[in-house]
C-alpha positions as CSV (number, residue, x, y, z in Angstrom):
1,X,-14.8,3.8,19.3
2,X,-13.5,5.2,16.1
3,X,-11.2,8.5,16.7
4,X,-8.4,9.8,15.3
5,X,-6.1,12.4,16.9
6,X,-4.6,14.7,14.1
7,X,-2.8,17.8,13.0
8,X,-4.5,20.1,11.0
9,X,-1.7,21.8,9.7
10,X,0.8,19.0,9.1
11,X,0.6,17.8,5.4
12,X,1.5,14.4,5.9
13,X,-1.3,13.9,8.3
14,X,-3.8,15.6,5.7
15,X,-2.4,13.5,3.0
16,X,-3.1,10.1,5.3
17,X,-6.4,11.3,6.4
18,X,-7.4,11.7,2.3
19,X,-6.6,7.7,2.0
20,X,-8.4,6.6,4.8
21,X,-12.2,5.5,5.1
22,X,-13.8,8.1,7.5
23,X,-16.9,6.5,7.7
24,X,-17.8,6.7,11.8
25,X,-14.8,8.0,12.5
26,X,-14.5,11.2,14.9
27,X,-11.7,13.4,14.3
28,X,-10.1,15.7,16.7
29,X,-7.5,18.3,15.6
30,X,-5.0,18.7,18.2
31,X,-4.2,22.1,18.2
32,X,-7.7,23.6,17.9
33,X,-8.6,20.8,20.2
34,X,-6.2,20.3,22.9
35,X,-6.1,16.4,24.0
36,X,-7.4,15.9,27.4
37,X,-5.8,14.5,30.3
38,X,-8.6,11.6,30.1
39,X,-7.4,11.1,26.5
40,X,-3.7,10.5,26.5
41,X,-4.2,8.5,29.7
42,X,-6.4,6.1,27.3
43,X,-3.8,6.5,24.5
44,X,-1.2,5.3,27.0
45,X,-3.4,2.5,28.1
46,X,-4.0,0.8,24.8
47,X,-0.1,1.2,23.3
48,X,1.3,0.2,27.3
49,X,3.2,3.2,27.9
50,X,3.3,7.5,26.8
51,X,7.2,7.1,25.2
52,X,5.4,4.8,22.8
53,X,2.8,8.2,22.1
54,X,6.2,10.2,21.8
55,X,7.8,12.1,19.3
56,X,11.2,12.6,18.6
57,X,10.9,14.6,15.5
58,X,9.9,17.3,17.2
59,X,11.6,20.9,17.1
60,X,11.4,21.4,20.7
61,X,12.8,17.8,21.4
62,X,16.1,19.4,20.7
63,X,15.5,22.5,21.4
64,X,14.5,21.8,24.9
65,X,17.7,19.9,25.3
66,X,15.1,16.4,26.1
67,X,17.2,14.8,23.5
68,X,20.2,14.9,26.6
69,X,17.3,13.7,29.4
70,X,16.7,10.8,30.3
71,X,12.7,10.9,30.0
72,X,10.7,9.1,32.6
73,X,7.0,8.2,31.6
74,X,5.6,11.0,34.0
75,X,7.9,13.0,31.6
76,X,6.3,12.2,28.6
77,X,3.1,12.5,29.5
78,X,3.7,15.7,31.0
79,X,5.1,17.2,27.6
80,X,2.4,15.8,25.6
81,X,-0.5,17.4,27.5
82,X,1.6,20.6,27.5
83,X,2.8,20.7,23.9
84,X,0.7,19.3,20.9
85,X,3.5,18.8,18.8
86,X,5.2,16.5,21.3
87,X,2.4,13.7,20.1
88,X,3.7,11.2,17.3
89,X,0.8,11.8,14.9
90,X,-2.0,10.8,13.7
91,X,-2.8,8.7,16.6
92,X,-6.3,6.4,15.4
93,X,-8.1,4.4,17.8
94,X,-10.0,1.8,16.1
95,X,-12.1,-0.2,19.0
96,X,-9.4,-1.2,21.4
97,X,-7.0,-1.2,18.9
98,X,-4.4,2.2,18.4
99,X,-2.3,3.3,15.6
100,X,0.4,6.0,16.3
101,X,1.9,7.7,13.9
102,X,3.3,7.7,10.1
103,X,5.1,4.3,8.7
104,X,3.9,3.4,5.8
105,X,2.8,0.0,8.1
106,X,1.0,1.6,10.5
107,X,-0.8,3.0,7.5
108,X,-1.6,0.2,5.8
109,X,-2.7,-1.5,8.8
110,X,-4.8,1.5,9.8
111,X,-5.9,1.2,6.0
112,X,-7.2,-2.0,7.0
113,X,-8.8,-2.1,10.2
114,X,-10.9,1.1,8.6
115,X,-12.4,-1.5,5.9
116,X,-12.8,-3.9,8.0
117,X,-15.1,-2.2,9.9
């Protein structure tokens, strides 16, 4: 399996997405495409938990006062499925291997496995 979850409309994940090799690879645009409860379950299963799939950056992290919760995994998975921009993205699955979100690393790893392949 080859997939990577994306944003359309984030220009950091277009700029990432311009570097990779696509070759095979099935991308899914999360907000025309909402992920499926079926989908962040896998996520979850290949990085070992959904805080790991979270992100902090988000606007409504704050603004939703979760910054002051403390999040149980139930939580997180629950504010993923319900809010796109709660998912640290992209989010590649490579085989059974996952990449989640920007660091150069994770990149370069991504970068990598891609070639690889």
């Amino acid at each position: 399996m080859k997939k990577i979850y994306h944003l359309g409309t984030c220009s950091t994940n277009n700029k990432i997405l311009k570097e990779l090799n696509l070759k095979g690879v099935d991308l899914q645009d999360i907000k025309k495409e909402p992920i499926s409860k079926n989908q962040i379950e896998e996520m979850a299963r290949i990085a070992g938990s959904y805080e790991a799939l979270f992100s902090r950056r988000a606007i409504k992290y704050r603004s939703l006062g979760l910054n002051e919760m403390k999040l149980s995994e139930s939580d997180y998975k629950k504010y993923i499925i319900e809010e796109y921009t709660f998912l640290k993205r992209p989010v590649a699955i490579i085989d059974n291997n996952i990449f989640i979100g920007n660091s150069k690393k994770i990149i370069e790893d991504l970068k990598s496995k891609l070639n690889m392949g």
